[in-house]
C-alpha positions as CSV (number, residue, x, y, z in Angstrom):
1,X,-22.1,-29.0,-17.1
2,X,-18.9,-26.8,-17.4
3,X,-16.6,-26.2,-14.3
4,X,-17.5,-22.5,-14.7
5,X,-21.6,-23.3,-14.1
6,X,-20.4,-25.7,-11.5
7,X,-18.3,-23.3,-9.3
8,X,-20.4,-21.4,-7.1
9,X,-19.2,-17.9,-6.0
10,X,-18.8,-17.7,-2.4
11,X,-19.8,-14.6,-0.3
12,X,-18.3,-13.6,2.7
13,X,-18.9,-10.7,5.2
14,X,-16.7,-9.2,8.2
15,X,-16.3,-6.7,10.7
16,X,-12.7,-6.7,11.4
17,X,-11.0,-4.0,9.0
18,X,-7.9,-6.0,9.1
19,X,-9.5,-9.2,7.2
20,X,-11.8,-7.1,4.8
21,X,-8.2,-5.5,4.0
22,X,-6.6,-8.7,3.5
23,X,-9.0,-9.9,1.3
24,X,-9.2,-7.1,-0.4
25,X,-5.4,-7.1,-1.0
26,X,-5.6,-10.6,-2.3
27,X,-8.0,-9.6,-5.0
28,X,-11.7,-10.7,-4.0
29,X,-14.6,-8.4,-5.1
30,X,-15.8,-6.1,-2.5
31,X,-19.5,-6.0,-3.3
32,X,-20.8,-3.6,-0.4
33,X,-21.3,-2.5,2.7
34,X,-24.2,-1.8,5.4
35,X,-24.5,-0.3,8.6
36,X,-26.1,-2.1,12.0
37,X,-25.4,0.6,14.9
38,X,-22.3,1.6,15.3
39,X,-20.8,-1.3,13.7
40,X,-20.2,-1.5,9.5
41,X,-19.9,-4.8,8.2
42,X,-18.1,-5.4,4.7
43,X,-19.4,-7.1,1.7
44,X,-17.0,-9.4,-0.4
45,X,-17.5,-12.5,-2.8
46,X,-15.4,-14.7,-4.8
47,X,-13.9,-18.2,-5.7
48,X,-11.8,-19.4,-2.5
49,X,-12.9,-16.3,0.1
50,X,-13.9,-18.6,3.0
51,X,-10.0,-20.3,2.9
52,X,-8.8,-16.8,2.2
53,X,-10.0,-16.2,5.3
54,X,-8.9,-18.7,7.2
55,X,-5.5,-18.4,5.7
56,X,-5.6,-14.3,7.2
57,X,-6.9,-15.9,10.8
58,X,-3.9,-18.5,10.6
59,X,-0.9,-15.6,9.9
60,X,-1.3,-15.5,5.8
61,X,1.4,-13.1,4.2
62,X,0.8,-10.5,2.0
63,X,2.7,-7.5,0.4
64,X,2.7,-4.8,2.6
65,X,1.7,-2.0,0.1
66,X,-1.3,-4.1,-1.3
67,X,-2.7,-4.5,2.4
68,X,-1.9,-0.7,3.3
69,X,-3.9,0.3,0.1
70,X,-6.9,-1.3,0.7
71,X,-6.6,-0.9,4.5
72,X,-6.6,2.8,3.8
73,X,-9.6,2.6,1.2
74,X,-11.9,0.4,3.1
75,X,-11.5,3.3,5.8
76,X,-12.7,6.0,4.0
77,X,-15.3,3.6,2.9
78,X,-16.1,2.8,6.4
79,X,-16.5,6.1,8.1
80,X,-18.4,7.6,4.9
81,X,-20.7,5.0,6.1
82,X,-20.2,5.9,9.5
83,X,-21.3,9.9,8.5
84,X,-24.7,8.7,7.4
């Protein structure tokens, strides 16, 4: 078996705009989105997300333009959902 068949991708989902933005920022997939109430809950996947976000929770650094990017775009993304 190859390393690529044997690594699984992980999936990861979170509330907190700040962390989907970090992640997002650090390259992970963002896969969707769905909508329980008045809360949104973000949809992302990839090799390493769970330490990702661990490394956000523990004070991880990250440019500051990458993270206001997709902080902005995850909140259009949010409240388009939040219109529905």
């Amino acid at each position: 078996m190859s390393k690529a068949e044997d690594t699984e991708i992980e999936a990861h989902q979170t509330q907190n705009l700040n962390e989907a933005s970090y992640l997002l920022a650090k390259g992970f997939k963002f896969t969707g989105k769905f909508r329980e109430g008045a809360k949104t809950t973000l949809l992302f996947e990839g090799e390493g997300i769970k330490q990702a976000s661990n490394n956000f929770y523990n004070g991880a650094k990250i440019e500051a333009k990458k993270y206001a990017d997709a902080y902005r775009s995850l909140q259009m993304l949010r409240s388009c959902a939040a219109k529905k």
